[in-house]
DRENFIMI-586528 format. One record per residue: residue in three letters; x, y, z of N, C-alpha, C in turn; chain. Coordinates in pm, 1 decimal, decimal comma. Layout:
N
residu:Ala | n.xx:X | n.yy:Y | n.zz:Z | ca.xx:X | ca.yy:Y | ca.zz:Z | c.xx:X | c.yy:Y | c.zz:Z | chaine:A
...
***
This chain:
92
residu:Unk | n.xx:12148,9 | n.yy:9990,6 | n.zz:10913,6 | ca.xx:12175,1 | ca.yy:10049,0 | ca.zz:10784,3 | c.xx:12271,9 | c.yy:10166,3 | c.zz:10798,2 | chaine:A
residu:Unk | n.xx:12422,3 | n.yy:10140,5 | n.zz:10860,5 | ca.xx:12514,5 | ca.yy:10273,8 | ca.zz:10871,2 | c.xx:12542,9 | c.yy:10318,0 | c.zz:10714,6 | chaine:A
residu:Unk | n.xx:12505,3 | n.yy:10247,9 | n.zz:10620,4 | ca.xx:12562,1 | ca.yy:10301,6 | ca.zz:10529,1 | c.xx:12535,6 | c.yy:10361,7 | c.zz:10421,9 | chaine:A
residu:Unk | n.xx:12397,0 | n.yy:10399,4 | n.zz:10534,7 | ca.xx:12254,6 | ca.yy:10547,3 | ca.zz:10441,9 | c.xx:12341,4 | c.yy:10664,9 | c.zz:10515,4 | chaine:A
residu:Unk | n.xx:12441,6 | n.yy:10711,7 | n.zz:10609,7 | ca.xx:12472,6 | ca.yy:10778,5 | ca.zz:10663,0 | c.xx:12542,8 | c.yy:10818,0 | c.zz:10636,9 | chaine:A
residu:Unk | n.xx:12583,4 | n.yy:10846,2 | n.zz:10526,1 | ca.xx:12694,7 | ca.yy:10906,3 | ca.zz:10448,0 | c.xx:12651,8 | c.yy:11080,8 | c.zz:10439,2 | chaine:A
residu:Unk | n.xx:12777,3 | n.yy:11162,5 | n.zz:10401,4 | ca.xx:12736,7 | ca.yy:11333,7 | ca.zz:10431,4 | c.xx:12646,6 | c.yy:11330,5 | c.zz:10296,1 | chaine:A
residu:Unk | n.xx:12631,3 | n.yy:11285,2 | n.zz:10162,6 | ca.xx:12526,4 | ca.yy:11308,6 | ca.zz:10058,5 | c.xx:12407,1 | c.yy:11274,1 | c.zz:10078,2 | chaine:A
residu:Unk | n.xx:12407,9 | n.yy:11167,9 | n.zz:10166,8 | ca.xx:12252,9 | ca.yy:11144,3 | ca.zz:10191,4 | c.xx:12172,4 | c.yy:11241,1 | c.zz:10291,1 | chaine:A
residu:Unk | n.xx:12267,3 | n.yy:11283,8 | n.zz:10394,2 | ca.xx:12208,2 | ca.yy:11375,9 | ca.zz:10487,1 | c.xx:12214,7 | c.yy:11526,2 | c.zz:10420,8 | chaine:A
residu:Unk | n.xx:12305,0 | n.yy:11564,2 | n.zz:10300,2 | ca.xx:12278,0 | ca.yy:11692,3 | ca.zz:10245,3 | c.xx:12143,1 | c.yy:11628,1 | c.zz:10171,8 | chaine:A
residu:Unk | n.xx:12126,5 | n.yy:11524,2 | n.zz:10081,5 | ca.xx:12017,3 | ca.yy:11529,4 | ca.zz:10004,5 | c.xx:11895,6 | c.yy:11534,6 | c.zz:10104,9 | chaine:A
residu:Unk | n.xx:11899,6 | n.yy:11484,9 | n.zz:10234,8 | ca.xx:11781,6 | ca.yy:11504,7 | ca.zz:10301,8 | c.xx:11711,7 | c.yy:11620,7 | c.zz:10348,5 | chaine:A
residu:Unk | n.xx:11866,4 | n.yy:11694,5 | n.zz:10343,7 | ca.xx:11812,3 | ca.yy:11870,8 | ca.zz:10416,9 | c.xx:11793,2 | c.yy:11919,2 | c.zz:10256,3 | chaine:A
residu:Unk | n.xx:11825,3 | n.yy:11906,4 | n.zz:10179,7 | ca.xx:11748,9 | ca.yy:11944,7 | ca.zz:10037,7 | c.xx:11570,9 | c.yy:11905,1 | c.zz:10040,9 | chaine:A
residu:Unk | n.xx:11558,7 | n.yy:11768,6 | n.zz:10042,8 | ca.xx:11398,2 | ca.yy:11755,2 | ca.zz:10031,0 | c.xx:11359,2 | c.yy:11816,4 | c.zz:10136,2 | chaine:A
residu:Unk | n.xx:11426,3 | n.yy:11820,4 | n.zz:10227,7 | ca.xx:11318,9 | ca.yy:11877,7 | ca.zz:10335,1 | c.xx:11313,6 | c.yy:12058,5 | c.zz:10296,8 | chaine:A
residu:Unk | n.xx:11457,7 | n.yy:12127,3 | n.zz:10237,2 | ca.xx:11385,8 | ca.yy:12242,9 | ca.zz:10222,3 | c.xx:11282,0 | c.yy:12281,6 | c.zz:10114,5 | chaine:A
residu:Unk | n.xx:11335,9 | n.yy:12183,6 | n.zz:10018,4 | ca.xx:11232,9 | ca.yy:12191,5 | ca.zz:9911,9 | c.xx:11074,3 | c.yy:12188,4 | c.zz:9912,2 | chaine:A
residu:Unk | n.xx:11059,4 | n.yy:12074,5 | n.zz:10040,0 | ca.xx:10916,6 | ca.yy:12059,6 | ca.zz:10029,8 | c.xx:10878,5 | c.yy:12214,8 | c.zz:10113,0 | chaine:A
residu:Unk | n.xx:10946,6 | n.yy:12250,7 | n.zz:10205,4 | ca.xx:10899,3 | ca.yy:12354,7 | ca.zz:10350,9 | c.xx:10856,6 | c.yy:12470,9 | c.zz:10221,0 | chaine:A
residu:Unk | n.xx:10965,3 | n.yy:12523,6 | n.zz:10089,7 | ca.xx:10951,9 | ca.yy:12607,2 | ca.zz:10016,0 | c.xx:10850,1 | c.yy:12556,7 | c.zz:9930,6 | chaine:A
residu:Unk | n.xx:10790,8 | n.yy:12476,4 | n.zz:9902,1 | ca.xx:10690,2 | ca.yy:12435,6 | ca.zz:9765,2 | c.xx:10556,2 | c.yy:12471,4 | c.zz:9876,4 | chaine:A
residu:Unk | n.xx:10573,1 | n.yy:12465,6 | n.zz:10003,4 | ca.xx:10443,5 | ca.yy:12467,9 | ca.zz:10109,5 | c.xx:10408,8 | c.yy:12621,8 | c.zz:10076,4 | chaine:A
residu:Unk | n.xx:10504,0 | n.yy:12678,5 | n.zz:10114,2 | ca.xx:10472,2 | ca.yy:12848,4 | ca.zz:10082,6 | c.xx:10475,4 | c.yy:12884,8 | c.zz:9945,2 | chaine:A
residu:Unk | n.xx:10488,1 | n.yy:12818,9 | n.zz:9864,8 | ca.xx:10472,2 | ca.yy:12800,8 | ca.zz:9706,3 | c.xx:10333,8 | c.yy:12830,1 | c.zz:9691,1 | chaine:A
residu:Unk | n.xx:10293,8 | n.yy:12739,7 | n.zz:9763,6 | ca.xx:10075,8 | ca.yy:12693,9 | ca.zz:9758,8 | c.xx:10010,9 | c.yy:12792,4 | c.zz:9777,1 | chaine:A
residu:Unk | n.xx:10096,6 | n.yy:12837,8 | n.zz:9880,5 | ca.xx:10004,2 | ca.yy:12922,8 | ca.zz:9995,4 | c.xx:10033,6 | c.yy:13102,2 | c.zz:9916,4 | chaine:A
residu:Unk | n.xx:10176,8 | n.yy:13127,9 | n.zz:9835,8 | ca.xx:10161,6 | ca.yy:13246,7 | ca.zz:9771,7 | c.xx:10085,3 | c.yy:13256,4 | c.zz:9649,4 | chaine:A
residu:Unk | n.xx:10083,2 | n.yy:13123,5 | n.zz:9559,3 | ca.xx:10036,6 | ca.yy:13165,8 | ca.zz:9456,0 | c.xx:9884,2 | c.yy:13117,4 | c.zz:9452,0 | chaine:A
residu:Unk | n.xx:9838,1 | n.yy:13145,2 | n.zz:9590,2 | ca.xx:9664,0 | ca.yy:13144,8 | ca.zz:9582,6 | c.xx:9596,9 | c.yy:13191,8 | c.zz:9478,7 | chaine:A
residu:Unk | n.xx:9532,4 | n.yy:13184,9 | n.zz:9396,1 | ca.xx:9435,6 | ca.yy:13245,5 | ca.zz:9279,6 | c.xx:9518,8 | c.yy:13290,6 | c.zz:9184,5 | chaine:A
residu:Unk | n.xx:9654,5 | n.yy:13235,4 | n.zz:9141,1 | ca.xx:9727,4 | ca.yy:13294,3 | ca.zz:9045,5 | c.xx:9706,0 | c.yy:13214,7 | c.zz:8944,1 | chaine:A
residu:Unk | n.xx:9755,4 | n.yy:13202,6 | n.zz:8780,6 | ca.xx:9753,1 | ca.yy:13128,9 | ca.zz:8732,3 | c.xx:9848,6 | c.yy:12975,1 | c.zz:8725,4 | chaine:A
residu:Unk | n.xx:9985,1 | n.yy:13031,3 | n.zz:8862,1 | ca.xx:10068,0 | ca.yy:12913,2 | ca.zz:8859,6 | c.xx:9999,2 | c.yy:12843,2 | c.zz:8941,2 | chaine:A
residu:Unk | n.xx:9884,1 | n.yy:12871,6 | n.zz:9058,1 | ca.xx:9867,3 | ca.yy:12763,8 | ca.zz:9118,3 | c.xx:9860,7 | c.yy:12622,3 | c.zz:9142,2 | chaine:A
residu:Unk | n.xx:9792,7 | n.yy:12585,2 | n.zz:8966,6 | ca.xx:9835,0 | ca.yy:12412,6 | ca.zz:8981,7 | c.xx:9923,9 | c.yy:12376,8 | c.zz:8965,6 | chaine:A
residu:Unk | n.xx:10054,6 | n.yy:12432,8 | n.zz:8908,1 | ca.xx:10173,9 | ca.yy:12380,6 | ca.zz:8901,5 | c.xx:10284,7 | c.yy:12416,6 | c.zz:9034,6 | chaine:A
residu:Unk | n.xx:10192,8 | n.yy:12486,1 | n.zz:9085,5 | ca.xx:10264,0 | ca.yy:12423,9 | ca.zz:9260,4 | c.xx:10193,1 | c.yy:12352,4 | c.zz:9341,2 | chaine:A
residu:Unk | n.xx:10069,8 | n.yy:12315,2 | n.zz:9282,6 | ca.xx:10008,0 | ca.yy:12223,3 | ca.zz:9380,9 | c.xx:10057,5 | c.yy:12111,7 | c.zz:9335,2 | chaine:A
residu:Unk | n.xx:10111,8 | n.yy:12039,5 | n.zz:9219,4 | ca.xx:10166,0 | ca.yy:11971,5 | ca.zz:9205,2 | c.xx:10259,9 | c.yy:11973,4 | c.zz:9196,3 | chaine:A
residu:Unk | n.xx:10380,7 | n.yy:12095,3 | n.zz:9242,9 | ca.xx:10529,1 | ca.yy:12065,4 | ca.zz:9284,2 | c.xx:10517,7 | c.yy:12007,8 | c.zz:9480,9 | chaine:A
residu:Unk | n.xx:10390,5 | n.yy:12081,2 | n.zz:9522,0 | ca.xx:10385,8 | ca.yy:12030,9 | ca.zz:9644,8 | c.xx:10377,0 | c.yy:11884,2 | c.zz:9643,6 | chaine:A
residu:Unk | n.xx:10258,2 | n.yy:11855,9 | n.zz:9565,7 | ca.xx:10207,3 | ca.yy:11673,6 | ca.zz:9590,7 | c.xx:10351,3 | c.yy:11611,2 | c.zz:9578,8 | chaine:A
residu:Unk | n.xx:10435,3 | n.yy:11659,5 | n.zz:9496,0 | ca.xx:10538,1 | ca.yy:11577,5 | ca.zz:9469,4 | c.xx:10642,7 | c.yy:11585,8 | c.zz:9567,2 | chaine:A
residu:Unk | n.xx:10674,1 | n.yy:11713,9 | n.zz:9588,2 | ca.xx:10788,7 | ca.yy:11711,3 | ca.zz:9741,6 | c.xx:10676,9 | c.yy:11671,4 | c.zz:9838,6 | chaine:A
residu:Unk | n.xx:10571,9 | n.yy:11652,4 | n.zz:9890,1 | ca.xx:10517,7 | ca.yy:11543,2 | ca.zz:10009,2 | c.xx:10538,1 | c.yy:11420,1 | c.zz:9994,1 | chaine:A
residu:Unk | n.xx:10523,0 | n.yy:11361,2 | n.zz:9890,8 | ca.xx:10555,6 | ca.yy:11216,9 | ca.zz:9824,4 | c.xx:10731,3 | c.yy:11206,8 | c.zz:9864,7 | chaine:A
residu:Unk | n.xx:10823,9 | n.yy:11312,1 | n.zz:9852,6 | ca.xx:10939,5 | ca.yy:11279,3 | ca.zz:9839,3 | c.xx:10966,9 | c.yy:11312,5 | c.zz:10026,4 | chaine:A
residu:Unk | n.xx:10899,4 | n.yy:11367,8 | n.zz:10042,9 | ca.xx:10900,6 | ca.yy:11391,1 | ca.zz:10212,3 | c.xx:10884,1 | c.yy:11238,6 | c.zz:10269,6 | chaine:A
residu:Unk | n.xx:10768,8 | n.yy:11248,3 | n.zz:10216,5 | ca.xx:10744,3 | ca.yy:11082,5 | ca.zz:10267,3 | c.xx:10797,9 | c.yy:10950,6 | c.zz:10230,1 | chaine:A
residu:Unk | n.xx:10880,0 | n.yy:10980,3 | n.zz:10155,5 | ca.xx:10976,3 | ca.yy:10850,1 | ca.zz:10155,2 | c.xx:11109,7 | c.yy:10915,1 | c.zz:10227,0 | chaine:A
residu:Unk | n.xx:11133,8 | n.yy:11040,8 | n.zz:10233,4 | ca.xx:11250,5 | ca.yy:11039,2 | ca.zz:10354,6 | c.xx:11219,7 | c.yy:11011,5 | c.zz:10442,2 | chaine:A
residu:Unk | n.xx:11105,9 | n.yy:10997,9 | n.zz:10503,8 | ca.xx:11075,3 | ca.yy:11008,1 | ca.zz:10658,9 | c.xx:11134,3 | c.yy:10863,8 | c.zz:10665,9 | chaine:A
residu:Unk | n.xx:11062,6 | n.yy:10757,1 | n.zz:10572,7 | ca.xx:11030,9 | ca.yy:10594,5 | ca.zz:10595,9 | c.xx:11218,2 | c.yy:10605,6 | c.zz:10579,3 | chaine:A
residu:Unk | n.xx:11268,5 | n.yy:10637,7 | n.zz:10501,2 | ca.xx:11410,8 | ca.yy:10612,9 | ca.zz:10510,5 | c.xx:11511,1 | c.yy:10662,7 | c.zz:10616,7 | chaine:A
residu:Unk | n.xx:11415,0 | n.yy:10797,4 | n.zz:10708,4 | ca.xx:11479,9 | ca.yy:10833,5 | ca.zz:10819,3 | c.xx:11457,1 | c.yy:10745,0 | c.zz:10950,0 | chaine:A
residu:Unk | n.xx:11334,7 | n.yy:10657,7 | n.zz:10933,8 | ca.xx:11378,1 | ca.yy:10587,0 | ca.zz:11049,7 | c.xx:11483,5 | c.yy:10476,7 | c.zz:11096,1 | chaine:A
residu:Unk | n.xx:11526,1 | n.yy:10446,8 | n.zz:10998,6 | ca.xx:11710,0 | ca.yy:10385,9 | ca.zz:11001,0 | c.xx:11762,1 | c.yy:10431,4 | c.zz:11000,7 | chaine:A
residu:Unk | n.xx:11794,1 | n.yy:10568,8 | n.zz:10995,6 | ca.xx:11895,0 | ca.yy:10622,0 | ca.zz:11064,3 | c.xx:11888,3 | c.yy:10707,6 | c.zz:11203,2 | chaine:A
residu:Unk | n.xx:11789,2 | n.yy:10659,2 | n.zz:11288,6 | ca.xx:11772,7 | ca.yy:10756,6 | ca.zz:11411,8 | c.xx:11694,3 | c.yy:10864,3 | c.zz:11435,3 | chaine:A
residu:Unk | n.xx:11692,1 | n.yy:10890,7 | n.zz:11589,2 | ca.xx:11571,1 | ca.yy:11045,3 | ca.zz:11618,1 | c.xx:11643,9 | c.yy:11119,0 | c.zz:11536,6 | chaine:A
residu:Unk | n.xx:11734,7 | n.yy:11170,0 | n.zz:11517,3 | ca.xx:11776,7 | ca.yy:11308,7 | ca.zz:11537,9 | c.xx:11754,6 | c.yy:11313,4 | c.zz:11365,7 | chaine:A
residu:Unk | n.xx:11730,3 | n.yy:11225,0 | n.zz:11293,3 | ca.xx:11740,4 | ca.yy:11258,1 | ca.zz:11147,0 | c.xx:11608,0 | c.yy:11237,8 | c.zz:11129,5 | chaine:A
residu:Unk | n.xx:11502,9 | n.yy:11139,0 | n.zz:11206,5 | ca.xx:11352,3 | ca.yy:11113,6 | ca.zz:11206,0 | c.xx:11266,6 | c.yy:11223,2 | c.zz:11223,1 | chaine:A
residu:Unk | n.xx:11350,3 | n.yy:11321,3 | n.zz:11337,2 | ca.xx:11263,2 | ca.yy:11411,0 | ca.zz:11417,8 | c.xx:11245,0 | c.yy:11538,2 | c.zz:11271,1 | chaine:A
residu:Unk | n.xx:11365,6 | n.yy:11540,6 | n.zz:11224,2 | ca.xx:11372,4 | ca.yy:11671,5 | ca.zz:11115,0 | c.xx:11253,8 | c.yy:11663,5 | c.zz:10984,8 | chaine:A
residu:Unk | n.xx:11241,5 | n.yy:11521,1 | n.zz:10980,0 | ca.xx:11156,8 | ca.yy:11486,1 | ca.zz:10871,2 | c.xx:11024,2 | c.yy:11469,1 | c.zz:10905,3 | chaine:A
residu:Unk | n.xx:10980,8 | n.yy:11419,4 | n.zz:11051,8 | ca.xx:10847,3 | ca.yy:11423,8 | ca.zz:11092,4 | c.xx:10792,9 | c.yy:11594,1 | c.zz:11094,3 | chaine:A
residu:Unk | n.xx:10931,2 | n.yy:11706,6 | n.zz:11131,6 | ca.xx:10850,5 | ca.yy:11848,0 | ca.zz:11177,8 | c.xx:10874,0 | c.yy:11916,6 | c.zz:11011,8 | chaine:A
residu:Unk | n.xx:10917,1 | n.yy:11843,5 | n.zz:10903,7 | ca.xx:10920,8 | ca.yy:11932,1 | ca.zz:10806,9 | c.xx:10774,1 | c.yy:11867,7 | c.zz:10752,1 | chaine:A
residu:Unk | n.xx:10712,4 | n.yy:11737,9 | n.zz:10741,2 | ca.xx:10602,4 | ca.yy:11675,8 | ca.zz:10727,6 | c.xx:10475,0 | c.yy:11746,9 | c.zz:10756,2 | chaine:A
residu:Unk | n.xx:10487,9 | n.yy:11777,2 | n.zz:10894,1 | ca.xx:10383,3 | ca.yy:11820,7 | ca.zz:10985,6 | c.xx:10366,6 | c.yy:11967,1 | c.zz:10929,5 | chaine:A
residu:Unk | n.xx:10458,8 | n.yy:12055,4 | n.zz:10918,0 | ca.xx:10447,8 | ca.yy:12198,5 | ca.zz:10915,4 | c.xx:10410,0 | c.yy:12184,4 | c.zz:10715,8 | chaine:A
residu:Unk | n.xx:10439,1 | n.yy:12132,0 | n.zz:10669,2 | ca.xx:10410,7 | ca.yy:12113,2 | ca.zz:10524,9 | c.xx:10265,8 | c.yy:12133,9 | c.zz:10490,6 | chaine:A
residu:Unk | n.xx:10185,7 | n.yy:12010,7 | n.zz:10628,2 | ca.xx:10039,0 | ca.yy:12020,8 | ca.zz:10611,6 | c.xx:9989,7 | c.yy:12153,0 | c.zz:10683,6 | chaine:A
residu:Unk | n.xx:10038,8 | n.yy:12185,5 | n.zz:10752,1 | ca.xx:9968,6 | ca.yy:12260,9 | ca.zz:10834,5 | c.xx:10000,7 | c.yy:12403,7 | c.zz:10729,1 | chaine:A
residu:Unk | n.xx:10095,0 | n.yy:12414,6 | n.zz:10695,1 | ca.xx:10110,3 | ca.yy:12542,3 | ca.zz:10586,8 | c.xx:9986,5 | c.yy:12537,4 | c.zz:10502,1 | chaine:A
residu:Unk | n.xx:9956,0 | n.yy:12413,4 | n.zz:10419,3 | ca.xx:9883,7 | ca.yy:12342,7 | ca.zz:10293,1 | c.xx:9713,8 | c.yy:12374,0 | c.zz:10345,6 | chaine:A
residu:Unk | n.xx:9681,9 | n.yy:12381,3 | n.zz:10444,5 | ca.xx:9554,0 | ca.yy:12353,5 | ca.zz:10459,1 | c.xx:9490,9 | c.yy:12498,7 | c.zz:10596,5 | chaine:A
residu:Unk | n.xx:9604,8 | n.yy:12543,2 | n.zz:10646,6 | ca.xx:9573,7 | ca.yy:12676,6 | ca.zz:10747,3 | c.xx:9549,1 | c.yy:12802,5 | c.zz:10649,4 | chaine:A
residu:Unk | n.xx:9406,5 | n.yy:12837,7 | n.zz:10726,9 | ca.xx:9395,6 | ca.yy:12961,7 | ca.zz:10618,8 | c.xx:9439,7 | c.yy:13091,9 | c.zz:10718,7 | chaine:A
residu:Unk | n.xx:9521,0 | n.yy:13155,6 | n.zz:10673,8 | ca.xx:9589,7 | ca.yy:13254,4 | ca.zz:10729,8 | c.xx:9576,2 | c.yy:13402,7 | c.zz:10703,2 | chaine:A
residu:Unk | n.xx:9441,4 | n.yy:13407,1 | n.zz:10644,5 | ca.xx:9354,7 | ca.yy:13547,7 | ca.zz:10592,2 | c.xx:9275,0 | c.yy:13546,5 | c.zz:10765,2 | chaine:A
residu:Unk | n.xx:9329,4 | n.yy:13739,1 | n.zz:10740,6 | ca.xx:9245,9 | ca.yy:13823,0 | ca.zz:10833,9 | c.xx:9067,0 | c.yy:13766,9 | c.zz:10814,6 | chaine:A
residu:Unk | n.xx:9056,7 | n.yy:13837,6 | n.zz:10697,2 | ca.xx:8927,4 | ca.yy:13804,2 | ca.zz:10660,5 | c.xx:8882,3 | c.yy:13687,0 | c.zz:10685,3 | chaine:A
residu:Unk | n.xx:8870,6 | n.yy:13580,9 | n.zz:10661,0 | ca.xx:8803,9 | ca.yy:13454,2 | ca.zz:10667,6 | c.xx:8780,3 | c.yy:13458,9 | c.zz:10855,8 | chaine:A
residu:Unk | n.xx:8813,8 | n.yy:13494,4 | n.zz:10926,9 | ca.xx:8780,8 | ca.yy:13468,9 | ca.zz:11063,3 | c.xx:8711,5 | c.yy:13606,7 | c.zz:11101,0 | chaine:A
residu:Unk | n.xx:8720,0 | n.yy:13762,7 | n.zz:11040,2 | ca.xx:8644,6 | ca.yy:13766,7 | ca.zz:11090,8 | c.xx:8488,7 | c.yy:13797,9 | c.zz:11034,8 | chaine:A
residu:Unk | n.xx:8474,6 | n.yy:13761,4 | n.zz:10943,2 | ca.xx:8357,4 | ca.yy:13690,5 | ca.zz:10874,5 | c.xx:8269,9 | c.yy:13607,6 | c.zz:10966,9 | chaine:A
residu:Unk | n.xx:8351,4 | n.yy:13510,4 | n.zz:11064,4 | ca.xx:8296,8 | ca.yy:13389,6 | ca.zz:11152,1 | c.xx:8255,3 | c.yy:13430,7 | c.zz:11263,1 | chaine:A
residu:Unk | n.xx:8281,3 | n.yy:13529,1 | n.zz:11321,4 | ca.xx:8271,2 | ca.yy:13564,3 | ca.zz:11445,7 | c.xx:8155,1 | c.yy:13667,4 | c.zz:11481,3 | chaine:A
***
């Protein structure tokens, strides 16, 4: 498929991918605000759009696969790491 490899498709890819990395810290700032559900559902939606770049990055190679698997990965791990002082040391 050389002819997903055009420079718009690879700018539109570094777009979803920043979009989703920024909607991750979207989640994670507006904890207990009143926008929260409307970034939890700008997130659901750039993961959904993450995840069809990925399936579309594997025709075109590592080097465009690899960008979309670590913007994927760090998306969840933003989405679900709780990163309060407090909550750990509560546990300990």
């Amino acid at each position: 498929m050389a002819y997903l490899e055009s420079s718009s498709f690879v700018w539109a890819l570094g777009f979803v991918q920043f979009a989703g990395l920024a909607s991750a810290w979207l989640v994670r700032l507006s904890e207990g605000s009143r926008g929260q559900a409307h970034c939890h559902w700008l997130f659901f939606a750039c993961l959904g759009l993450i995840g069809v770049a990925t399936m579309l990055s594997v025709s075109l190679g590592p080097r465009y696969l690899l960008f979309s698997c670590l913007t994927i990965s760090a998306m969840v791990l933003v989405a679900v790491w709780d990163f309060r002082a407090e909550a750990r040391a509560g546990k300990v």
